[in-house]
N, C-alpha and C positions, 0 to 999 in steps of 0.2 A: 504494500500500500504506500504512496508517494506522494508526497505531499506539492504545496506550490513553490518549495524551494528550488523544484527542478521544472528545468527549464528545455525541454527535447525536442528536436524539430525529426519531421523527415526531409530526409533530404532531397526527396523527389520534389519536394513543393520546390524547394530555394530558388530564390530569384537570381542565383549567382549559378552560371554554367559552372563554375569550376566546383562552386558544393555539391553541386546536382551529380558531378562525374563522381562523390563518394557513397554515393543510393547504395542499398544495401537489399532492395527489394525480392533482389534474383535469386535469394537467398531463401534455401527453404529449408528447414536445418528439425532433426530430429535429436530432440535433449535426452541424453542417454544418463541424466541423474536422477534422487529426489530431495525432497526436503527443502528449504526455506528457499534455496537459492534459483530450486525450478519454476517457483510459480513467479520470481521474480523478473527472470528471466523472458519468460512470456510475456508478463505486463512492458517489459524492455524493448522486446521487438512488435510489440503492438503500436507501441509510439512511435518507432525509427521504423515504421513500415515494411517489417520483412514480410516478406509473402505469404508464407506460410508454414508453420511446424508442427513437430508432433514427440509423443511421451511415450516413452517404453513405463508397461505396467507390470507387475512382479507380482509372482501368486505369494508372496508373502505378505504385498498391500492388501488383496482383493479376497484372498481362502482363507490362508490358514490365521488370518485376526478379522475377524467381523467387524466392524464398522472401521476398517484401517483406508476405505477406499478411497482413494487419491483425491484429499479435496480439490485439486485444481479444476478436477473435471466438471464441479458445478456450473460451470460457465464458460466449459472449453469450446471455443470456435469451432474448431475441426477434429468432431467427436470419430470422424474415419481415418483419423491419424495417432490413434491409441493402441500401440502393440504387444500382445504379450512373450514374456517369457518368464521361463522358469524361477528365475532370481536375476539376481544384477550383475554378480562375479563369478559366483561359481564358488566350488572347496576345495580348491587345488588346480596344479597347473594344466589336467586333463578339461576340464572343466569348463577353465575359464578360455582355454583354445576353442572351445564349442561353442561357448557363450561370445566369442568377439566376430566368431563367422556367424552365428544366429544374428548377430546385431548390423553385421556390413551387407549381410543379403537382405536382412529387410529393410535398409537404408537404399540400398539402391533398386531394389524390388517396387521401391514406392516413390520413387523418384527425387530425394532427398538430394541435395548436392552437400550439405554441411551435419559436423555432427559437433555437440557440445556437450561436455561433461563436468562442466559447473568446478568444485570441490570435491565431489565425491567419487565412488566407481572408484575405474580408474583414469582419472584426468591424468595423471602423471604416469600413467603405465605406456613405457615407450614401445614396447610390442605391442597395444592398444594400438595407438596412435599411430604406428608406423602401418601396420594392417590397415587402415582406414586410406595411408596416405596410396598406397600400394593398389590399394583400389581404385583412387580415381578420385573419393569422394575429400573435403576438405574440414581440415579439425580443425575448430575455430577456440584455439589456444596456443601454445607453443609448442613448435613441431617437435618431431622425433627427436631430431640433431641434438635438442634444447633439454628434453626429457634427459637423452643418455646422456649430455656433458651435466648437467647438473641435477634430474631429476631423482637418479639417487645417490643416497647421500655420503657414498662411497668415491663414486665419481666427482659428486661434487668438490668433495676433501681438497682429491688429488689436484683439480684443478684449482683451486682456491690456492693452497701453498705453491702450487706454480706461478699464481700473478701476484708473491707477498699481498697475500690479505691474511690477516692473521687468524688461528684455527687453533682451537681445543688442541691440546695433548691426549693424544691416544693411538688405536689402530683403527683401519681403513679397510683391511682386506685379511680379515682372519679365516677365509676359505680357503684363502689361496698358501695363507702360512699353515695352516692343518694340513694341505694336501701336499706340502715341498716338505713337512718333516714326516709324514706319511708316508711319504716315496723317498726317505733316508737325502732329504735334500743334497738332491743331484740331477744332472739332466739325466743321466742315462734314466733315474730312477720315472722321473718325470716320461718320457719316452716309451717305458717296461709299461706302467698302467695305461698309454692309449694306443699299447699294441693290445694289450689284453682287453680293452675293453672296447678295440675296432672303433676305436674314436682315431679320425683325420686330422693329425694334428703336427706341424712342424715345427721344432725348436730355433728359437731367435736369438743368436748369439749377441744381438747388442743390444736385447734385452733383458732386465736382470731375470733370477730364479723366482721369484714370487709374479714378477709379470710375465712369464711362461705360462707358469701353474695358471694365473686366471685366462688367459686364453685357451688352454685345456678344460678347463672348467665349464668357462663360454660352448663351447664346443659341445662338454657333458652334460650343456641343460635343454641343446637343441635336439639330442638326442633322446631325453629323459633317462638318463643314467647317472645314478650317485656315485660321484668319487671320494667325496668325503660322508661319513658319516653323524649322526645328532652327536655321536660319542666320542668323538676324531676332534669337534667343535668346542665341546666342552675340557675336553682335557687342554686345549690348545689356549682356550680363553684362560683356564688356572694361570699356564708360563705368562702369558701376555699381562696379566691382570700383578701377577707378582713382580712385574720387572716393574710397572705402573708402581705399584705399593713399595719399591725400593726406591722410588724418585721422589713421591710424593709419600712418605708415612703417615697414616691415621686419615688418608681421602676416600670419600666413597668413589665406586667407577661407576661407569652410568652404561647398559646394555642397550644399542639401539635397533633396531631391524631396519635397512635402507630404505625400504620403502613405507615404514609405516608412517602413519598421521593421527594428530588429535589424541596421542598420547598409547594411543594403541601400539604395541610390539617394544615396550620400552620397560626396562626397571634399574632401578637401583639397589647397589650390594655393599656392606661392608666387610665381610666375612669371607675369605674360601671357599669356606661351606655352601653358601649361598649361589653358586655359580653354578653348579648343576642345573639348579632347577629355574636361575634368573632365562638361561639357555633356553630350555626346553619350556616355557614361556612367551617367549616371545614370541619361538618360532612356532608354536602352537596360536597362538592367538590373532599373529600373521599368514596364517593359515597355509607354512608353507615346509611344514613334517612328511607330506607327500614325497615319492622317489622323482628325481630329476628336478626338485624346485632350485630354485638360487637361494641359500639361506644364508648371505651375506651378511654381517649385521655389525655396527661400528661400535672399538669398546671405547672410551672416555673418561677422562678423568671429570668427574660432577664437582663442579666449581660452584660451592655452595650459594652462597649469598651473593648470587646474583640476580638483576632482573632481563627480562626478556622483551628486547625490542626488537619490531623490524619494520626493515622498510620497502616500504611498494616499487615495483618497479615497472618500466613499460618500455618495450620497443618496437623496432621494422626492421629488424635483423640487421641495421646499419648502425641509428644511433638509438642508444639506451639513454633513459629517464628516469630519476630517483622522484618518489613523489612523498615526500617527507617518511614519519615513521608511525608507530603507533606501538604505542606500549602495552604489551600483553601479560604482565607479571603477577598480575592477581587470577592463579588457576590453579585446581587440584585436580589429580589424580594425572598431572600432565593435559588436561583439559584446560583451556581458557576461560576464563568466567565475563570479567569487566575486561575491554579494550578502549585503551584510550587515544584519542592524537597526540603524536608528541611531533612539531613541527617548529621550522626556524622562527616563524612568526609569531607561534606561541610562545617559546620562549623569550623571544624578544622582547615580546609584549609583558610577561610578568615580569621581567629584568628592569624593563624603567619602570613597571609601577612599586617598587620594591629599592630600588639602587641607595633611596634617603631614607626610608623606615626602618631599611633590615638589610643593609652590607654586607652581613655573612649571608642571605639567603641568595641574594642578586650575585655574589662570587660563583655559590654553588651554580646556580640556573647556568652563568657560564662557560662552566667548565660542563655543563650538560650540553649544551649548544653545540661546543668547539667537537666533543665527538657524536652527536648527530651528524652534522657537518663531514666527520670521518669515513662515518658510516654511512652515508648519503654517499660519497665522494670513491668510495671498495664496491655499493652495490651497482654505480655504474660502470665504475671498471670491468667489476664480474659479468653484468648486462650485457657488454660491446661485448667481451671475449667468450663468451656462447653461443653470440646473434642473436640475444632475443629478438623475437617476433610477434609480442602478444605481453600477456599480463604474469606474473612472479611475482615473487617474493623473498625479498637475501633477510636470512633472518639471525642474530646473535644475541648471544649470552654477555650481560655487562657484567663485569666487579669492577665498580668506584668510575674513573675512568677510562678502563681500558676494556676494550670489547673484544670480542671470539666469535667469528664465525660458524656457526652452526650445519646452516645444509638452507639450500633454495625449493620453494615451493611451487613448482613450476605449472603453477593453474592459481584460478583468481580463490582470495582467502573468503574464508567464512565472513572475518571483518573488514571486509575490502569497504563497507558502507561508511565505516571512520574515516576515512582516507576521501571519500567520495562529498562531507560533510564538508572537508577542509577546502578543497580544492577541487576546480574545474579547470579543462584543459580548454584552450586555444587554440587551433588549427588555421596558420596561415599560411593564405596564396603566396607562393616565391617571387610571383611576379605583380602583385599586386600587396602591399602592405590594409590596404583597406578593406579588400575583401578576405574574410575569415570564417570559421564557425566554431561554435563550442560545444563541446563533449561531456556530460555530467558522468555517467556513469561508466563504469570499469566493463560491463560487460557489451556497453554499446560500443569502446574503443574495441573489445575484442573480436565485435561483427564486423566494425570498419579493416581493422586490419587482417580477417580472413581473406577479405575479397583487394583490398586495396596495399596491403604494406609497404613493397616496395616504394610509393611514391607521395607517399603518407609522411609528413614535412614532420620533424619534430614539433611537438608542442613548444609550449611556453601554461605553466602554470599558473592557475589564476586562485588568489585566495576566495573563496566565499565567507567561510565562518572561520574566528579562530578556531575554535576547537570541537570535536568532535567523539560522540561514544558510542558506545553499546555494551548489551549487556547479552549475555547468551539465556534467553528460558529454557531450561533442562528438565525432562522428566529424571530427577533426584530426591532423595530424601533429605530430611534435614541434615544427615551425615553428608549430603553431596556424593551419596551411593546412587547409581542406576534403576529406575524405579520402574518397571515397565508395566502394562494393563491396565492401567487408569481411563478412563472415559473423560472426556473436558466436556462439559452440559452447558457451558455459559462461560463468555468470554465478553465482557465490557465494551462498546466501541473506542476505536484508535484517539485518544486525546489531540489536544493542540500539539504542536509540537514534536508529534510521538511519529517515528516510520515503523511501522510493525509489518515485518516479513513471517507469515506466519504458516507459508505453505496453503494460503489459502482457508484454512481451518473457521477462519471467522466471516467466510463468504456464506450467507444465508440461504438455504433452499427457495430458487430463482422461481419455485411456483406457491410457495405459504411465507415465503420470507421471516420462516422459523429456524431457528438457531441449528444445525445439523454435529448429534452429538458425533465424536468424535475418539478414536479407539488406540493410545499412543502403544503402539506393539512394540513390542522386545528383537524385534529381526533387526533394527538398524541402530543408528547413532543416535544419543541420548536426548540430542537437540531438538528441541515443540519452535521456536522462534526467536527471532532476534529483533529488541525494541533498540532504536537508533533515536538520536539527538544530537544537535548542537546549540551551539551557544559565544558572546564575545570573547569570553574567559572562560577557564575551565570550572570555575564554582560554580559560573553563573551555569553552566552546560550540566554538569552534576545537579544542582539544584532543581533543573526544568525534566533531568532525568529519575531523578529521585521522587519527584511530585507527579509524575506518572506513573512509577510501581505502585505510589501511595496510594491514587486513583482507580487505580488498574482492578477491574475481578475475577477472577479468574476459578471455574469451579468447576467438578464432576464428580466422580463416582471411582472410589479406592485412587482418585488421582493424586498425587507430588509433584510440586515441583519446588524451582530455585525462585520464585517470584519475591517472597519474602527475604532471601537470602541477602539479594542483590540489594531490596529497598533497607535492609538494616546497616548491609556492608557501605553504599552510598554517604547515609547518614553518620554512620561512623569517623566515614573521611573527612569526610567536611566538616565535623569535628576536631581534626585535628589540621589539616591543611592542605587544600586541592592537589596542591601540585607533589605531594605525598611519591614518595620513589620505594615502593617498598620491592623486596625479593622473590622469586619465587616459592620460595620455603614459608613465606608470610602468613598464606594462606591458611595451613596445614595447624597453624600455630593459635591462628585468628579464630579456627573452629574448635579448637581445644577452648580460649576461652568463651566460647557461647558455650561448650557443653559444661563448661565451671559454671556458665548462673545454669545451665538445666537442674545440675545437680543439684544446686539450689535451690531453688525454686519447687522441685518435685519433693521437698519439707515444709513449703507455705500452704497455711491453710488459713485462708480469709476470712469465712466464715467462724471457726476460732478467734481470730484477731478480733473481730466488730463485736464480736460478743462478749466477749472479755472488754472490750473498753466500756459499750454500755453496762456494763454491771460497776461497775468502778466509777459513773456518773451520777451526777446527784439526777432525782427526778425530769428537773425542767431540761436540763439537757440531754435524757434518755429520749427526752421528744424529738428533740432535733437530730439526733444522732440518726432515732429512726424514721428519720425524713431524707435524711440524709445517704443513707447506707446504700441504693444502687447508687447513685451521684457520685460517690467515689468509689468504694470496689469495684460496681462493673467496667470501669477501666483496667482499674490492676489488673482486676483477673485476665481481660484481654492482650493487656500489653505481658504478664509473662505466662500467657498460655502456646508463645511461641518466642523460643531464647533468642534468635534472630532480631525481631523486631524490638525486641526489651535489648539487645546488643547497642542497634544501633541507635535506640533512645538515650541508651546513659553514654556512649559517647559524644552521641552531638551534645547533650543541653550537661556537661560535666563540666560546672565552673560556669555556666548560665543559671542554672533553676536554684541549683546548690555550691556549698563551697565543701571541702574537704580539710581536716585538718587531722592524717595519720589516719585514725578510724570512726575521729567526731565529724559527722555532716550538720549542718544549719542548715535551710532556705536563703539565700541570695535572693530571690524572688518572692514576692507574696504567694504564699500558695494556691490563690486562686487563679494565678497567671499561670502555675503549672500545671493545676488542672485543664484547663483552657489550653493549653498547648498538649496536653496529652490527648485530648479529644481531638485535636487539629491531626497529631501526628499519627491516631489510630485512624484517621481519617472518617469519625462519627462526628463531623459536624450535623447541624440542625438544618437539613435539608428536605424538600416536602417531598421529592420523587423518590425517597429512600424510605424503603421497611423500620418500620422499627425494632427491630435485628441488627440492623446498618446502621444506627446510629444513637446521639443521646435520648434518652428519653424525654417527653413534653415537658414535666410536671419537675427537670432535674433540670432542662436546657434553661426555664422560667427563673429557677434558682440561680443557675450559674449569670446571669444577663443582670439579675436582680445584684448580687455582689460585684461583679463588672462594676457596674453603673455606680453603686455607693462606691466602691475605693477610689471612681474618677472623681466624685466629687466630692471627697474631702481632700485629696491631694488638691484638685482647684481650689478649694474655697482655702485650704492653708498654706498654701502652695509647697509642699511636702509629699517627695515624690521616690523617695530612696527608700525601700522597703522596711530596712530597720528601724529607721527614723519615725515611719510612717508607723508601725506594729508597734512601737514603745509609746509613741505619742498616745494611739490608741487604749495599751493598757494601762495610763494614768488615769488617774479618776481627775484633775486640774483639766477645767476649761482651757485649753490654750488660746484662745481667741473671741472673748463674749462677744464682741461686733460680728465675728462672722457665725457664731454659732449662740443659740440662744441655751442655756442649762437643761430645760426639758430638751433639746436635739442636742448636745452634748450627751446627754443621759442613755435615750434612742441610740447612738451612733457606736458609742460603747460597748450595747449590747448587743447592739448591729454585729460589732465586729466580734466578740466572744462566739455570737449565733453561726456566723459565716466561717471561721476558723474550727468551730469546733470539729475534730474525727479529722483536720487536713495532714496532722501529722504524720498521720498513717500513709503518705504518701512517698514518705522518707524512707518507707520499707524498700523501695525501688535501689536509689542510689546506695541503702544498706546489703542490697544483696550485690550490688556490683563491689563493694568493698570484701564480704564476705568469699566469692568467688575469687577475687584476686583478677578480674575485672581491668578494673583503668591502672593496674601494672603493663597491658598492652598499651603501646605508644607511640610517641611517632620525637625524633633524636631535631636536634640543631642543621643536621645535614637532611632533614628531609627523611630520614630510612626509618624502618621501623623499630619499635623495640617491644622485646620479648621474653616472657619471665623462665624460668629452666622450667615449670612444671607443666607449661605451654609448649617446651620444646624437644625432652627429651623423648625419649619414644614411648618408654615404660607408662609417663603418667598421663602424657599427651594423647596413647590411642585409647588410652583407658575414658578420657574424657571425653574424646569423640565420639564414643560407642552409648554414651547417655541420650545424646543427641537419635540412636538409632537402634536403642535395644532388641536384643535377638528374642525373638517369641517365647514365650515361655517354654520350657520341654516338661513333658515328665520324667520321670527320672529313669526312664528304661527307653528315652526315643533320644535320638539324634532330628532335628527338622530343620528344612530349607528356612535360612536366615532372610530370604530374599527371594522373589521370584524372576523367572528367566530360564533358560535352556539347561537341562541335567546334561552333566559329563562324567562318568565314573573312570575316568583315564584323560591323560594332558595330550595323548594322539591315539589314531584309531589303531595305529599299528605297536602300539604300547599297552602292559599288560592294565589292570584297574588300580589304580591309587592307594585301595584295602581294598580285602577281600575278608568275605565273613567267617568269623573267628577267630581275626585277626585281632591282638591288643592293641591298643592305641594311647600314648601322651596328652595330654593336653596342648596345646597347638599345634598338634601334627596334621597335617593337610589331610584328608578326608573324600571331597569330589570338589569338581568345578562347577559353579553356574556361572553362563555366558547371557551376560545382558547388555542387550544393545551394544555391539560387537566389542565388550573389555570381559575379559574372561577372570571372575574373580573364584579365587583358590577358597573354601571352605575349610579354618581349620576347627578340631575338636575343640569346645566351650572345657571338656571334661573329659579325664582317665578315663579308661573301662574297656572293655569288649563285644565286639561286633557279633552279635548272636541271631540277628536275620537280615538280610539285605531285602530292601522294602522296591528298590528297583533296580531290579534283574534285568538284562536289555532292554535297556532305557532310556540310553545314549541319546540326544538329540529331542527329548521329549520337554515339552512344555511343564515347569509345578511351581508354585504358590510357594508365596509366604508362608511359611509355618507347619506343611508339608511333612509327615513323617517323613526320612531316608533310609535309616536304619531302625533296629532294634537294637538297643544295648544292655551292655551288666556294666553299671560302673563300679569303678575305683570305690568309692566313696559315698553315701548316700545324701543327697546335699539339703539343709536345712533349710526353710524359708523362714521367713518375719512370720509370725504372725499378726493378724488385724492390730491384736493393742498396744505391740511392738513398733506397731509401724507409728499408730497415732500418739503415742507418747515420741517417738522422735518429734516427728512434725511439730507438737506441742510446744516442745524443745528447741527447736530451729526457729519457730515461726516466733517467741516469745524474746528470742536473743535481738531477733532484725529490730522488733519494733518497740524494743526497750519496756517489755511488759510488765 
């Protein structure tokens, strides 16, 4: 959905001969993806005139999830351009050679000249891509050439340290060292396995021994024949990983698979230990344990406290274009969460509004500029020296100011829309300065330059907005775990402001123009939409982004998501300061503390508190207390019925509403202004189209306007306007002003305020449990980065915390049950034995089975000792279970006690009676 920020013409109207020769019309192109970026897509060439397109549909939309059917098609133009197949990739590399000839014959079977594949699939599979070119038909991204020199991330390396740009420490080509000390690293040995294995293969004397081996390799995958094995791989990573841990002691190394994305085929190790299975992971989850795959995969040294920038790039296979950057360093599990703009102009722009208030802040922004600038300055170089031809992305790893290249992403990104916020391109005549056009979007430049590149002028970048965001909506849990089978029943319309790419989801049934529910399945990527913004500044752009989470509703049936995450994580920043630099580690650190107030919070009991206070009231204030009582609990209870949204409350108004001193909090503010701003921030203001479910109640809203109104005007009539001043003033029994206040309204105003104050205290329980949690110990340093307490960081206390945020189903004490729902795996490949087998013992976090949800495959370990006394699914492999799902049957270890009821409620009693000073 696209607002009137963007400005798109076609080019067939233009008044100018020379725009008109960049029509794009001829063009008929079948979108070989799904998810936010397909239906965007659509609405893209519906504007720029393309002729006509069409959508591959996948029986894992259409069968096997019931209501998953491709929202786009509500309103598809050309319902006879809808084709199916079996799935999008395939499960190995048998597979996926059927599935790219399944996709090039009905491409040219239906008259297609163009194929696009968005972010997903495989845009960046240069066997994809090169098939397509090979055909006849044209990829409207970056060609083959582009894909092999940088598309994976092996290739990329190598060329990267060839043009000094600077790159991680680690390996690049650990297939190719497993198979030269395989074959007793030697040519002859090299030579002996592809006589034996009737691979064509000649030895290149002025090539070293490792780049032999990968041309044999090469050679071994066109064949489908394994020369090295999972086990050849892993012992090979141990030497590599120990020579790494002999240069750098006590660094973790970071396992990558070349082609994965989005965090898929990626882990990290501290351990020896841990390489085995970090191996056999990835390449399991990269779906590439099949015989003859390429299981290439980069090992790295993981440069902790870093953030993740990158930057866009664009060319015509002549000249390359940096189009600033965007900061992606707030993301878990390898997943991006919030993407920001980081560009010269923004930072320009806070540098003088900064240079006289804050010196040290205006230094840092700086020294952020000068390698922006750097990195702007490497991604074009890398640009020119691969040809690009289309859209990428050079992406690196920062510590302080020096940066690392990473690996290029050679198709347009998920948050190319950041990028598209900031800047618009300029396309002009060489022979005319006056005549020109302009390009708003990334995927319109990549339909011009399908058909036009060669002669397709460099742009010249044009600012629109400083700054620009988005936030990724996830089907997740509050852990930011994969949450798959939720139904969305009601989605809000798009606010001012707001771009929401939503796959279509919130397009109406075009014949009742009723809300069509909608079924987020577990076959794909965890992504439901992406809400975009900008803004002059960056607060102001967070602000305007923040106040459409706050807006936003979003609902169904067993649905999660990250909606609330973002709008607490938003608020939090801006609490501390936009332009905020934190790590990628941040994240991880930042949900240990929301699960520190869950654990809190899940020993508040409200209904306790209020009653305890009225009994402890004289008579005439048990009145008002109980007039009182929804007017203020039913906030609290809302604001921490979810840790997220109470996160991002006590960071924004900490040192606003309240002051802190060690563990005594005061009001800074009259409490009736934080009331009043809690209602704003739960978003229950007093609005008529809203249920009253959604918002304050009549008879509370009456209340709160009535206090409003008295504290404005006794600070006008004395003019006493600082809360402390104004709250002592009040509880003197001394007239301060008999001209302005007569003794009987003296008397009244008194009581006024004792009436209106009374039970406000209780709202102090809020800032008391962020103290208690250990809360605003997360921070934000002098430079901008973050700060983070050890029980937020280390691993022991931090996953512990996290897991509050997402507790595992209850068991009983003889079952093991599915933690999560998603795809059963009793084995990490199919050609590997099962994980346990029944009868077997088991540890306490010993791995157990896999569920694969929305393609990240997470390892299941034991909650508990004991032994496996029935396997509850027996050839099961690849089956659909739920939440809470027996797996096994067990005998544990140990019989494990629970609370009982009065155990529980004497904690609570206990917790709840510490917060609010009872």
């Amino acid at each position: 959905m696209l607002d009137q920020n963007f400005n798109r013409i076609k080019f067939q109207d233009a008044k100018s001969e020379w725009v008109r020769s960049f029509s794009v019309e001829s063009i008929k192109c079948l979108i070989v993806c799904r998810g936010p970026v397909r239906k965007e897509t659509m609405d893209v060439f519906d504007q720029i005139g393309v002729r006509e397109y069409g959508i591959l549909l996948s029986e894992k939309d259409s069968i096997v999830y019931p209501k998953a059917l491709a929202p786009e098609l509500r309103n598809f133009r050309f319902p006879e351009n809808v084709h199916r197949v079996p799935d999008y990739m395939g499960a190995g590399k048998e597979e996926k050679e059927q599935r790219i000839k399944q996709i090039i014959d009905i491409a040219k079977d239906n008259g297609y000249t163009h194929l696009f594949a968005g972010y997903g699939f495989m845009a960046e599979d240069a066997e994809f891509i090169e098939a397509i070119e090979t055909s006849g038909l044209i990829f409207m991204g970056p060609s083959s050439h582009v894909a092999k020199g940088a598309g994976a991330k092996d290739e990329a390396k190598k060329l990267a340290r060839s043009l000094k740009v600077s790159v991680t420490p680690g390996v690049d080509n650990i297939t190719a060292l497993a198979l030269v000390r395989k074959t007793g690293s030697s040519k002859d040995g090299l030579l002996k396995v592809a006589k034996e294995k009737q691979i064509s293969f000649t030895f290149q004397d002025n090539l070293s021994l490792e780049d032999n081996a990968e041309l044999l390799l090469q050679a071994s995958y066109e064949k489908t024949i394994d020369l090295t094995s999972i086990e050849d791989l892993q012992k090979e990573s141990k030497i590599q990983c120990e020579d790494i841990w002999k240069q750098f002691p006590g660094k973790r190394i970071r396992f990558k698979y070349i082609g994965g994305g989005g965090g898929k085929g990626q882990r990290v190790i501290n351990e020896a230990s841990q390489i085995d299975s970090a191996v056999m992971e990835i390449l399991a989850e990269s779906k590439v344990t099949a015989v003859g795959s390429n299981r290439n995969f980069l090992i790295e040294l993981n440069i902790e406290n870093t953030r993740h920038n990158e930057i866009q790039m664009i060319g015509n296979g002549e000249w390359s274009l940096s189009l600033g950057g965007r900061d992606c360093s707030l993301q878990m599990h390898e997943q991006k969460l919030l993407e920001i703009s980081l560009t010269q102009e923004l930072l320009q722009r806070e540098i003088e509004d900064v240079k006289v208030s804050s010196p040290k802040k205006a230094a840092i922004l700086e020294k952020d500029l000068a390698t922006l600038k750097d990195m702007e300055h490497q991604a074009e170089v890398f640009g020119k020296a691969i040809r690009l031809n289309s859209v990428s992305t050079f992406e690196c790893i920062v510590e302080g100011n020096s940066f690392f290249f990473m690996e290029v992403n050679t198709r347009i990104q998920v948050e190319h829309r950041v990028t598209e916020m900031v800047y618009q391109l300029k396309f002009v005549n060489p022979s005319d300065p006056k005549d020109f056009f302009y390009v708003d979007s990334l995927v319109e430049a990549m339909a011009i330059l399908s058909l036009h590149a060669p002669r397709v002028p460099k742009p010249e970048r044009i600012v629109r907005n400083i700054s620009g965001a988005e936030v990724r909506i996830n089907a997740t849990n509050r852990a930011l775990q994969p949450h798959a089978g939720g139904i969305i029943q009601n989605w809000s319309p798009p606010l001012p402001g707001e771009i929401r790419d939503d796959q279509g989801i919130c397009t109406r049934n075009p014949d009742t123009g009723s809300f069509v529910h909608y079924n987020l399945a577990g076959a794909y990527d965890s992504n439901v939409a992406l809400i975009v913004s900008y803004g002059e500044t960056r607060t102001k752009n967070l602000e305007v982004l923040g106040d459409i989470l706050r807006r936003t509703v979003l609902r169904g049936q067993n649905l999660e998501t990250n909606l609330l995450v973002h709008y607490g994580l938003i608020q939090w920043i801006l609490g501390k300061d936009a332009m905020f630099k934190p790590s990628t580690a941040f994240m991880i650190s930042y949900l240990a503390g929301i699960g520190s107030l869950q654990s809190v919070t899940n020993d508040v009991d409200l209904e306790y508190l209020w009653n305890q206070k009225t009994k402890q009231a004289d008579a005439d204030l048990k009145k008002v207390l109980a007039k009182k009582l929804t007017l203020v609990v039913r906030p609290i209870e809302k604001l921490l019925s979810n840790p997220h949204v109470l996160g991002g409350f006590l960071g924004y108004f900490d040192g606003k509403l309240w002051d802190r001193s060690g563990k005594q909090i005061q009001f800074s503010e009259n409490p009736i202004v934080f009331l009043d701003k809690l209602y704003h921030y739960l978003n229950w203001e007093d609005v008529a189209s809203k249920p009253p479910s959604e918002k304050i109640w009549d008879h509370d809203a009456n209340l709160l306007e009535k206090a409003k109104a008295f504290y404005s005007e006794v600070a006008k009539r004395t003019g006493v306007s600082k809360w402390q001043d104004l709250n002592t003033l009040l509880l003197s029994e001394k007239n301060p002003k008999t001209a302005v206040f007569s003794e009987e309204e003296w008397s009244k105003a008194l009581a006024a305020h004792k009436g209106f104050q009374a039970g406000l205290e209780t709202l102090l329980i809020i800032p008391n449990i962020g103290v208690k949690a250990n809360f605003f110990a997360l921070g934000m340093d002098e430079n901008l980065e973050g700060v983070v307490p050890e029980t937020f960081k280390k691993a022991e206390t931090r996953d512990a915390l996290i897991k509050t945020l997402n507790p595992p189903p209850k068991m009983s004490g003889d079952e093991i049950v599915a933690p999560m729902g998603g795809m059963f795996y009793s084995k990490e490949a199919p050609n590997l034995p099962a994980i346990i087998e029944e009868g077997a013992h088991f540890q306490v976090g010993q791995p157990l089975f896999i569920i694969e949800v929305m393609k990240m495959f997470n390892k299941i370990l034991a909650p508990v000792s004991g032994t496996i006394t029935k396997n509850l699914m027996v050839d099961s492999d690849g089956k659909i279970v739920t939440k809470g799902q027996p797996i096994f049957k067990i005998k544990p270890d140990e019989v494990i006690k629970e609370e009982s009821p009065e155990e529980i409620h004497q904690r609570m009693v206990k917790v709840t009676s510490e917060l609010a000073n009872l």
